[in-house]
C-alpha positions as CSV (number, residue, x, y, z in Angstrom):
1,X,123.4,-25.8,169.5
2,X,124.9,-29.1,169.7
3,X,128.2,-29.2,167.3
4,X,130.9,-32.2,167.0
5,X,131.9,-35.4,165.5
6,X,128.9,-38.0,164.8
7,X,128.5,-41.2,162.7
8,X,127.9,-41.3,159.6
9,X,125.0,-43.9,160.6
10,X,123.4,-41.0,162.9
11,X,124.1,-37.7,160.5
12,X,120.6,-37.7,158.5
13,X,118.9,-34.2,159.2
14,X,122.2,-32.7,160.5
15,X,124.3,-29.5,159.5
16,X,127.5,-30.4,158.0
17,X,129.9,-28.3,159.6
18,X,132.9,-28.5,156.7
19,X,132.9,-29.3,153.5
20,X,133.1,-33.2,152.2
21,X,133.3,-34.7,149.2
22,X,131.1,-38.2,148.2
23,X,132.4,-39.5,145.0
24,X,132.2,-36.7,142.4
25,X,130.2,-34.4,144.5
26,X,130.9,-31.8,146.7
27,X,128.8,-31.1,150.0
28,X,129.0,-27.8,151.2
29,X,129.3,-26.6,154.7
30,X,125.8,-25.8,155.9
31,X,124.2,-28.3,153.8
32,X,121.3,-30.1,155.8
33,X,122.0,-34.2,155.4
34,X,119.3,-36.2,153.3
35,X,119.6,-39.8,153.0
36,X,120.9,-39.5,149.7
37,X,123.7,-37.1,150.7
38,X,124.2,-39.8,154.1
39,X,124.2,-42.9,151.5
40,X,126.6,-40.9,149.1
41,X,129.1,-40.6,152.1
42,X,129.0,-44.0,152.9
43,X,129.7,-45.0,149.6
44,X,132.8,-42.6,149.7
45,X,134.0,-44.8,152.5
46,X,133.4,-41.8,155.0
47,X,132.3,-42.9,157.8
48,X,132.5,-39.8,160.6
49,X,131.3,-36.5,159.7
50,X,131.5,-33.0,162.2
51,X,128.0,-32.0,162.6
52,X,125.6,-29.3,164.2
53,X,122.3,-30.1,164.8
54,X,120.1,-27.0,166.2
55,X,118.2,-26.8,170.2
56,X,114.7,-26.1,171.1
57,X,116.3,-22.4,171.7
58,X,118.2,-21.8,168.5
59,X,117.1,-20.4,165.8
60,X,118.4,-21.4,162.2
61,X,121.0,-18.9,160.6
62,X,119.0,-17.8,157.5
63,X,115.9,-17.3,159.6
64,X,117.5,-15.5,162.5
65,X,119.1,-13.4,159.0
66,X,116.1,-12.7,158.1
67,X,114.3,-11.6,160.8
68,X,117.0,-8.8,161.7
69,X,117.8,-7.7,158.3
70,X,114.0,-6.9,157.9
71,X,113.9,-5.2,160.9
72,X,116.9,-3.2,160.3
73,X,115.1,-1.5,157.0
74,X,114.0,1.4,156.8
75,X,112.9,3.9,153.3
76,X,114.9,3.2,150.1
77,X,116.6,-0.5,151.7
78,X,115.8,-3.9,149.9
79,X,116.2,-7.0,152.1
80,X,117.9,-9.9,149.9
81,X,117.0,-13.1,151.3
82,X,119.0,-14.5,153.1
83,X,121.5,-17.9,152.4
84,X,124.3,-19.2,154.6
85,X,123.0,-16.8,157.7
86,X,123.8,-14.0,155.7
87,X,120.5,-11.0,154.4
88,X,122.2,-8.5,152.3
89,X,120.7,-4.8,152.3
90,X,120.7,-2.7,149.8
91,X,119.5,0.3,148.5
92,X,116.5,1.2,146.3
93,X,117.5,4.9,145.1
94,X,120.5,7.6,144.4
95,X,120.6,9.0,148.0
96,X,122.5,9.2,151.2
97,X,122.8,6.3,153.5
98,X,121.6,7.0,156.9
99,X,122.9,4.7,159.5
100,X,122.0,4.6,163.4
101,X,125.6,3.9,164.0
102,X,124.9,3.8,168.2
103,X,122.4,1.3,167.6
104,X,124.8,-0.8,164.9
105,X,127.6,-1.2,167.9
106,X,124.5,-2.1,170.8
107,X,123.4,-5.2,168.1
108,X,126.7,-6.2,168.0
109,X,126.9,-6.5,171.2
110,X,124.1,-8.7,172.0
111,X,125.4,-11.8,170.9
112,X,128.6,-13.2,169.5
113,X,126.4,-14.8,167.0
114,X,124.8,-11.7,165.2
115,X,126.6,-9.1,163.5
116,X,125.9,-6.4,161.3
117,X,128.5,-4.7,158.9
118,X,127.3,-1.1,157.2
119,X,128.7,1.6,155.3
120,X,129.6,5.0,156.2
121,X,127.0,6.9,157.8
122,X,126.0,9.5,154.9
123,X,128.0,7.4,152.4
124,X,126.8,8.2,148.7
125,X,125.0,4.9,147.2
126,X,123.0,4.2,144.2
127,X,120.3,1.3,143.3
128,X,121.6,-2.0,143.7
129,X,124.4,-0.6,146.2
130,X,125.0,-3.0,149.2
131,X,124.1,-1.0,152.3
132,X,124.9,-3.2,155.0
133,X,124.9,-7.1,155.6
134,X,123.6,-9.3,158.1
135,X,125.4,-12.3,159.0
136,X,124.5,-14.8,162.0
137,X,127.6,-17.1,162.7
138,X,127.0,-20.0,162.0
139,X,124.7,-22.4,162.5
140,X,122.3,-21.2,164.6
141,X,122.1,-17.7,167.1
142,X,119.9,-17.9,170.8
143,X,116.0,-17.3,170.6
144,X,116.6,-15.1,173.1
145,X,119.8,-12.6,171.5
146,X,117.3,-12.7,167.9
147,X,114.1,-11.3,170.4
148,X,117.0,-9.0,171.9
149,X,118.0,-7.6,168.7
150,X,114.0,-7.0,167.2
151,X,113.4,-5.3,170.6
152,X,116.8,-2.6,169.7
153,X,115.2,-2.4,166.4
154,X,111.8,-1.4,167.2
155,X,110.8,2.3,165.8
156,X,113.3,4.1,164.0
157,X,115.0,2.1,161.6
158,X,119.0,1.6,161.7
159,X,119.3,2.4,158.0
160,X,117.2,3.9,155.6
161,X,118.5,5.7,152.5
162,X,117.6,9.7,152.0
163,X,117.1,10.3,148.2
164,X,118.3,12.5,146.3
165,X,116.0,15.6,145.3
166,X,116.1,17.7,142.3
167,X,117.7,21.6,143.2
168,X,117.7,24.4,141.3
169,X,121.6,25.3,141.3
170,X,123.5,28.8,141.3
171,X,127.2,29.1,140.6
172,X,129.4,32.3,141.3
173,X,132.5,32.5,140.3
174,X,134.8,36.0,141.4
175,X,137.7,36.4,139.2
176,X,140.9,38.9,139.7
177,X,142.0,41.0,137.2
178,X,144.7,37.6,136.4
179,X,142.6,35.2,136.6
180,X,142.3,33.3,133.1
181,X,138.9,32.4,131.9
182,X,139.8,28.6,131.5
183,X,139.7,28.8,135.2
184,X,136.0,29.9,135.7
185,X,135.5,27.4,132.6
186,X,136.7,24.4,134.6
187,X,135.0,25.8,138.0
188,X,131.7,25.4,135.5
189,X,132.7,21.7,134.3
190,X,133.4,20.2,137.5
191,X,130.2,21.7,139.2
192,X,128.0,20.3,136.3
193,X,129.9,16.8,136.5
194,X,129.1,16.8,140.5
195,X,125.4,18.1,140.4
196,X,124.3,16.6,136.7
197,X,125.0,12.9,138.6
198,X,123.2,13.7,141.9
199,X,119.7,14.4,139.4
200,X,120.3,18.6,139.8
201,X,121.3,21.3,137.8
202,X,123.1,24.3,137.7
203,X,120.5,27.2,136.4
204,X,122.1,30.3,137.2
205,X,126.0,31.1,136.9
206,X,127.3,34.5,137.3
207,X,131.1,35.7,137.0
208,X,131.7,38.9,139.1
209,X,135.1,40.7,140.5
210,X,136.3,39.3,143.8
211,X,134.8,42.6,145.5
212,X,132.6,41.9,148.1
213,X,129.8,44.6,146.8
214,X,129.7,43.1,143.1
215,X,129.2,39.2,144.8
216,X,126.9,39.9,147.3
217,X,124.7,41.8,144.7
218,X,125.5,38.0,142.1
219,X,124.1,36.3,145.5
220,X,121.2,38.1,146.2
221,X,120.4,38.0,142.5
222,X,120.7,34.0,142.7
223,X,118.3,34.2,145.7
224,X,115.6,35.8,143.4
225,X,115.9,33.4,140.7
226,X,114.8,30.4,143.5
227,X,118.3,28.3,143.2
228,X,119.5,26.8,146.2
229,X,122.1,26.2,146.7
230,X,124.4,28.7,146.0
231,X,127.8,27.6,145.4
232,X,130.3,30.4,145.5
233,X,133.9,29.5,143.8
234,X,136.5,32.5,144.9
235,X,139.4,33.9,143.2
236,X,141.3,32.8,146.3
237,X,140.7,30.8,149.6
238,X,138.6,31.7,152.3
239,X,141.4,32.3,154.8
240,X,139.0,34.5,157.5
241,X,135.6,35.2,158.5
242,X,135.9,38.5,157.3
243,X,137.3,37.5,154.1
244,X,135.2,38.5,150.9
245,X,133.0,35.4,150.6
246,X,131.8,35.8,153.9
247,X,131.5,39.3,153.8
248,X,129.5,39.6,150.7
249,X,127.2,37.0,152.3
250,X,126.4,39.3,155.4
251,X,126.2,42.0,153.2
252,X,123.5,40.4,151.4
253,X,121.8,39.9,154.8
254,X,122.9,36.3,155.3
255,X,124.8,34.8,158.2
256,X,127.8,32.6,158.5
257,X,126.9,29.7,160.1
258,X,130.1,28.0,160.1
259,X,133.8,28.3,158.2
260,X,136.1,25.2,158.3
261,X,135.8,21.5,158.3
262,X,137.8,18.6,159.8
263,X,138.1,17.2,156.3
264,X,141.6,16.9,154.4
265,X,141.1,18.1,151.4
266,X,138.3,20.6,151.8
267,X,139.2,22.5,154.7
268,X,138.5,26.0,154.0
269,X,134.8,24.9,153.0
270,X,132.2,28.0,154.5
271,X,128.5,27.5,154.9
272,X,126.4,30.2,155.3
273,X,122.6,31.2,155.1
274,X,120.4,33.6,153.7
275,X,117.0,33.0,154.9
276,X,116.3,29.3,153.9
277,X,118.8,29.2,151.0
278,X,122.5,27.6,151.4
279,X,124.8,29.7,150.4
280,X,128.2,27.6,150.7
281,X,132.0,28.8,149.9
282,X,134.1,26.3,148.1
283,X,137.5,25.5,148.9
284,X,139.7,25.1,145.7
285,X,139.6,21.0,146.1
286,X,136.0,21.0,144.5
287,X,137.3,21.7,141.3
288,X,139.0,18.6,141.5
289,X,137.1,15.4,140.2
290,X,138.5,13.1,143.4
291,X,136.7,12.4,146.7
292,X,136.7,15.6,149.0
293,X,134.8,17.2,152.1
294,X,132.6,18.9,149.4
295,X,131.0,15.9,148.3
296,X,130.5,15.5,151.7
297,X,128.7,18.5,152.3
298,X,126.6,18.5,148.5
299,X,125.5,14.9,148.8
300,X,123.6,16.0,151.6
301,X,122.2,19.3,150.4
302,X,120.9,17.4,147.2
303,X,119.0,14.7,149.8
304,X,118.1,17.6,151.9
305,X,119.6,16.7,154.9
306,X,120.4,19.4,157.6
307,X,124.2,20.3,157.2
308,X,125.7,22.5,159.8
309,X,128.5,23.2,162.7
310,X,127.6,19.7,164.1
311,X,127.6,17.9,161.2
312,X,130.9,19.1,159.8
313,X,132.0,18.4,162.8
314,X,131.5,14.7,162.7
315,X,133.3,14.4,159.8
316,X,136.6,14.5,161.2
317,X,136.3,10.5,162.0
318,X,137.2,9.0,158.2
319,X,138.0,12.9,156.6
320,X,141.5,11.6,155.9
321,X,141.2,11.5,152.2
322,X,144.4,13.4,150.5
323,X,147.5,11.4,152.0
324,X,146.4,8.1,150.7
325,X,145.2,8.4,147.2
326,X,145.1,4.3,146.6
327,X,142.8,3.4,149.8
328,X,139.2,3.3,149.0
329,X,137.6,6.0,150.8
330,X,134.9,4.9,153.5
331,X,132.4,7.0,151.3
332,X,133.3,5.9,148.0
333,X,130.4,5.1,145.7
334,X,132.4,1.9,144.7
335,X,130.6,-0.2,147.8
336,X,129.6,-3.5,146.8
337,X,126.8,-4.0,144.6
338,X,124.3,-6.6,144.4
339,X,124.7,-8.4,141.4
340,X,122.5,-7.9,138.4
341,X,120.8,-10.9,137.5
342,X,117.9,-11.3,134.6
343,X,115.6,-14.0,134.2
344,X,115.1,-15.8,131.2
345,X,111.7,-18.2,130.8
346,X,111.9,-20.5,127.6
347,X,108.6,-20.3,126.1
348,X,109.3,-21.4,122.2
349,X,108.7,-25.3,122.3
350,X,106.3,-27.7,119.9
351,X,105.0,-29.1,123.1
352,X,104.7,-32.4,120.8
353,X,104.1,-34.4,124.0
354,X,101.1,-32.2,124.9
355,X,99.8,-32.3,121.5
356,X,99.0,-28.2,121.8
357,X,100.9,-25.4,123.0
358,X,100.9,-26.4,126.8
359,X,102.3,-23.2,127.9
360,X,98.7,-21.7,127.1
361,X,96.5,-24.5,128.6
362,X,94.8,-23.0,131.5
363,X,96.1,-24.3,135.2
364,X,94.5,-22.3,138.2
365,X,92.7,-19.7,136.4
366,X,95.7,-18.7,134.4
367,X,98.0,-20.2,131.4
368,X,100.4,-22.2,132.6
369,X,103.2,-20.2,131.6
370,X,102.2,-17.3,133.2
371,X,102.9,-19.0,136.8
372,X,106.5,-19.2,136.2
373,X,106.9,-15.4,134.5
374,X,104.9,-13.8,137.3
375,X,107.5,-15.7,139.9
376,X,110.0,-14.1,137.7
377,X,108.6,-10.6,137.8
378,X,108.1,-10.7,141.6
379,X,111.3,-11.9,142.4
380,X,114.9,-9.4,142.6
381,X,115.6,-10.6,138.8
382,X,116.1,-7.4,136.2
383,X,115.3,-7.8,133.3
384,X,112.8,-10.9,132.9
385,X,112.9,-11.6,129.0
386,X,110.4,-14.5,128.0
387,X,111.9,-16.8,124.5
388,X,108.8,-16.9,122.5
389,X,108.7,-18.5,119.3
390,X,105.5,-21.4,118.5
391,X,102.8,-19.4,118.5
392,X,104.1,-16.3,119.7
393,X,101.4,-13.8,119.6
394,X,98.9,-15.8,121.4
395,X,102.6,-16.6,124.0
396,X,102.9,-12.9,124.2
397,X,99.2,-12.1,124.8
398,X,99.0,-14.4,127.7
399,X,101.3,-12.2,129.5
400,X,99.5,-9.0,129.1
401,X,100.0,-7.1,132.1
402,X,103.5,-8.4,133.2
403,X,106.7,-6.1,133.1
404,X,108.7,-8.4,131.3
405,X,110.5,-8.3,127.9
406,X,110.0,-10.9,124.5
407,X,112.2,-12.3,122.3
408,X,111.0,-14.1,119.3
409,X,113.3,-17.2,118.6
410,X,112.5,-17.9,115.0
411,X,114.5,-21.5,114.7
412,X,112.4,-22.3,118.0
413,X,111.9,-25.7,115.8
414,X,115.8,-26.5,116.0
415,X,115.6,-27.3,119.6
416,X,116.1,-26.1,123.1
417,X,119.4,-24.9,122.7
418,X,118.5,-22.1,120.3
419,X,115.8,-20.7,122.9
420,X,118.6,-20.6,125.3
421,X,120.6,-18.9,123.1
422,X,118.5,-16.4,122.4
423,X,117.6,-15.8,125.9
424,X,121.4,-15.2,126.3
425,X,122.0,-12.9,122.8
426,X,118.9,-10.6,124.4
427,X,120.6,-9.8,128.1
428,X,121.7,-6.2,129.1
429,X,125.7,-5.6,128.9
430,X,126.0,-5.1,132.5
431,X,123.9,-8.6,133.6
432,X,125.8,-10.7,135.8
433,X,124.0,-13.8,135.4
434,X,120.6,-15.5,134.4
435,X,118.1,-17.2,136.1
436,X,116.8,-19.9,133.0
437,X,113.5,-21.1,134.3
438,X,111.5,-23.1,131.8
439,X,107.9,-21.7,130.9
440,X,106.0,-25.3,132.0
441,X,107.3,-25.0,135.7
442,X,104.3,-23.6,137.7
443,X,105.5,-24.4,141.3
444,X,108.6,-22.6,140.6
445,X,108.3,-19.2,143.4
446,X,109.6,-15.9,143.5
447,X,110.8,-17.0,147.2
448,X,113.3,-20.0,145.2
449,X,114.3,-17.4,142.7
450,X,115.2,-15.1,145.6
451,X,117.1,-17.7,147.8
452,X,119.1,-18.7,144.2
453,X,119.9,-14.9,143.1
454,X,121.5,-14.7,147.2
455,X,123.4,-17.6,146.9
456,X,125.0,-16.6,143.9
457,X,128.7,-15.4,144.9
458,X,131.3,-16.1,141.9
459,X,134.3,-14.8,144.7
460,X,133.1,-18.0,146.9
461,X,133.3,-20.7,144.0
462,X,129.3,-20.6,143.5
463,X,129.1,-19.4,139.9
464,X,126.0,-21.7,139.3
465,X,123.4,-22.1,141.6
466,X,120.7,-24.8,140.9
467,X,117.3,-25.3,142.6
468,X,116.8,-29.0,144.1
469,X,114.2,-30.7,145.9
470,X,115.0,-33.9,148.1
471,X,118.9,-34.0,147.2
472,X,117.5,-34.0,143.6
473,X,118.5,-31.1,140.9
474,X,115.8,-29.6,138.7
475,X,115.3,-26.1,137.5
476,X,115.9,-23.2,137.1
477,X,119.9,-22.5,137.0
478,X,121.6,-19.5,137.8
479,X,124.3,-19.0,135.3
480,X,127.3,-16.7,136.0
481,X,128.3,-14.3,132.8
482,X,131.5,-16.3,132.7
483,X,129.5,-19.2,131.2
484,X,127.6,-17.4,128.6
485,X,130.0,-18.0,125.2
486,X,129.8,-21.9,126.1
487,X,126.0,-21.3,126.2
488,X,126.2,-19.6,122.9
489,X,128.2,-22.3,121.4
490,X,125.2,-25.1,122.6
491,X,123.8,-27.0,119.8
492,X,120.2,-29.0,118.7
493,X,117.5,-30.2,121.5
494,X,120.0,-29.7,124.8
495,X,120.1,-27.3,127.5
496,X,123.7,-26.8,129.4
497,X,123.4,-29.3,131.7
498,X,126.8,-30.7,130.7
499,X,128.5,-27.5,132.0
500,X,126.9,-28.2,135.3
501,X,128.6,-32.1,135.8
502,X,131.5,-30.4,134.1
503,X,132.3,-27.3,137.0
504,X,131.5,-29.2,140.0
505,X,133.5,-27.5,141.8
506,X,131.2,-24.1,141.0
507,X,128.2,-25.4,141.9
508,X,125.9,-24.5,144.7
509,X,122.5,-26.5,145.3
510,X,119.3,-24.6,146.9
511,X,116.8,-26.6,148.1
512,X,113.2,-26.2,147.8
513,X,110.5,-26.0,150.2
514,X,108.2,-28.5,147.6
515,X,109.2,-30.1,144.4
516,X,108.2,-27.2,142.4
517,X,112.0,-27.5,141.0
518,X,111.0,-31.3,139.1
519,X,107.5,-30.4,138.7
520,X,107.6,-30.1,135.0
521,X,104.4,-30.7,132.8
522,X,104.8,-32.1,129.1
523,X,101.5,-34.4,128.9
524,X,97.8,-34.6,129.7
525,X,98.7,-36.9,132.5
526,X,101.2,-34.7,134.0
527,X,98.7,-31.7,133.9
528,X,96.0,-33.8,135.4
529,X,98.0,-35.1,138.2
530,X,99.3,-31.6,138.8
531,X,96.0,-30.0,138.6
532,X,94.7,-32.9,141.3
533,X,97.3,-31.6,143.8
């Protein structure tokens, strides 16, 4: 890769390496130069830029993303796609991430240029959860380190996620003659809360004497209902293989197959067997509702994942969790998340320049709305909610089929802005942002809508993302959540395009492949010449 300072003169089609600004606009590092952005420069009185421009063996930092993240994914991993040289992963499902951490360290080793940042092996995650991430440094990494990297990945995957099944769970509590009851109570509460989130449930619960006869006979009777596991709380800590836990377990003809772990709290955690079923003695931390080395050990029971003498063993790395209460652990479901973004298509005009309801004129076999809804619905955006409103039923029937969501926008007459509104009224509490495409966009792709929901990043100053074509902007816009009361507050025939020239400094541009971002069609003419293409 070629990289330094260049003339402005010489700069079209090259990488800006930092940030400029031209007037009232802000390039970006990264950006590709057009001869707008070059003339816009100029015009700025800037007349030396620091460039990169990419060699016959480099290979461009989103591709070279790209490529690795999807070869790093296994079962239960999305690939976002990939923007700045970064590919997000994340997960699909409640499970366990599995991470090949040997071959993590040999990628990053290949090349400075390529690196790859995970969680925790076995860390807890959830849908949407950001597994790991991708990022190539920028602009460009070697052909031959990207080949390198898709040869280490071949096979096995690096990370896949192990979901979480439904079990059938026992609980024993033994109690001394002192015990009080609101003990066993709470031994009940915090097992529910624990299993109840990983999709399980706890159908058998005995309370027997901590006597070794009376528990092994509460195991052996757990064994016959068909839990497993059995979780055993005792009246006192496991302090010896011999102890009464254990004991009872042999008794019941089970085996011990290990007692201890190298996690802090949780250490006088016992797992034992009896035939296929886990029978597993809890230390007096799992009452507690705060991270411990039982969550370590249930999390992968309920994704039935082995868990034995080795395992536990590894979890000495990272199984400092009491002395520092305030650090996030390394296995704490609060990873990063992607953000949720929906997608709302305006679909509620007059189409007065079409002189009939455009949206259901047929264009490639199909009505023309129904391109831009079906890019929607194949793209990462959750929920997709169409604004109907002119002719709604025949609207809504054209999208028969689709997983998407209506809203009828009864003052569709009033203008744009009240489409838009209602768009915004109809989104789920915990959205992030919105995708607003308009329904008479057909070259609009789920690919665009993709690139747009990846770029998105509030913490980096790009709280609205809009899709461009030759250095011009068009449609759709990614709105952050921050900006949804000003959309609210829009009036008459007007989208928010004044909050874009407004927050300059928030914007982020995506460029197209094609012009489907200005590709609008509001007349016969417009259609035709579209259709001609």
């Amino acid at each position: 890769m070629l990289f330094g300072p260049c003339s402005i003169d010489d700069a079209l089609g090259a990488i800006l390496a930092h940030s400029a600004r031209a007037g009232e606009t802000r390039l970006r590092k990264g950006r590709v130069l057009s001869a707008n952005d070059v003339a816009k420069l100029k015009d700025a009185g800037i007349g030396e830029v620091t460039v990169a421009r990419l060699e016959a063996g480099d290979v461009a930092e989103d591709e070279a993303a790209a490529r690795i993240a999807k070869a790093c994914a296994g079962g239960g991993v999305r690939v976002g796609a990939a923007f700045t040289g970064r590919a997000n992963l994340y997960s699909e499902m409640h499970g366990v991430a599995l991470v090949d951490a040997g071959r993590a360290h040999a990628l990053n080793a290949i090349d400075e240029s390529v690196t790859i940042a995970t969680l925790a092996p076995f860390a807890r995650v959830e849908p949407r959860r950001m597994l790991a991430t991708i990022k190539i440094i920028p602009f460009a990494a070697p052909r031959v380190a990207v080949e390198k990297a898709e040869r280490l990945l071949a096979g096995e995957p690096l990370l896949r996620v192990a979901p979480f099944a439904p079990h059938r769970v026992a609980l024993i509590s033994t109690a001394l003659p002192d015990t009080k009851p609101s003990l066993l109570d709470k031994n009940r509460s915090a097992l529910d809360a624990r299993v109840n989130a990983l999709g399980s449930t706890i159908v058998f619960e005995r309370r027997v004497a901590h006597k070794t006869d009376e528990l092994s006979a509460a195991i052996l009777e757990a064994k016959k209902s068909g839990a497993d596991p059995i979780l055993v709380f005792g009246a006192s800590a496991i302090t010896d293989r011999r102890d009464v836990i254990p004991a009872a377990i042999k008794s019941a003809g089970g085996t011990i197959v290990h007692f201890g772990m190298p996690v802090d709290p949780g250490n006088l955690l016992l797992i034992g067997k009896l035939g296929e079923t886990d029978v597993i003695g809890l230390p007096g931390c799992a009452r507690s509702p705060k991270l411990n080395g039982f969550d370590f050990v249930l999390w992968r029971l309920m994704a039935d994942l082995p868990i034995g003498r080795a395992e536990l063993a590894a979890m000495g790395v990272g199984g400092l969790l009491g002395e520092i209460a305030s650090r996030p652990q390394p296995r704490d479901p609060d990873a990063p998340r992607a953000p949720r973004i929906a997608a709302i298509v305006l679909a509620a005009g007059l189409s007065s320049r079409m002189g009939r309801n455009k949206l259901l004129v047929e264009l490639n076999g199909k009505p023309l709305l129904r391109h831009a809804v079906e890019a929607a619905a194949k793209s990462s955006a959750d929920p997709v909610i169409v604004v109907i409103g002119n002719e709604g039923d025949k609207v809504a029937a054209a999208l028969a089929g689709l997983m998407v969501e209506t809203v009828v926008n009864p003052d569709y007459a009033e203008g744009l802005s009240t489409s838009l509104k209602a768009g915004i009224a109809a989104l789920p509490a915990d959205c992030d942002g919105a995708l607003v495409l308009l329904g008479d966009m057909p070259g609009v792709t789920s690919a665009l809508l993709d690139r747009m929901i990846a770029a998105f990043s509030p913490g980096d100053d790009r709280d609205i993302v809009v899709a461009t074509h030759g250095g011009k902007r068009g449609n759709p816009v990614l709105w952050a959540r921050r900006f949804f009361p000003e959309i609210l507050a829009l009036e008459g025939d007007c989208g928010a395009k004044p909050l874009i020239a407004a927050n300059g400094e928030l914007v982020c541009e995506v460029e197209a492949a094609d012009d489907g971002p200005l590709a609008d069609i509001d007349t016969q003419q417009a259609l035709a010449a579209y259709q001609s293409r």
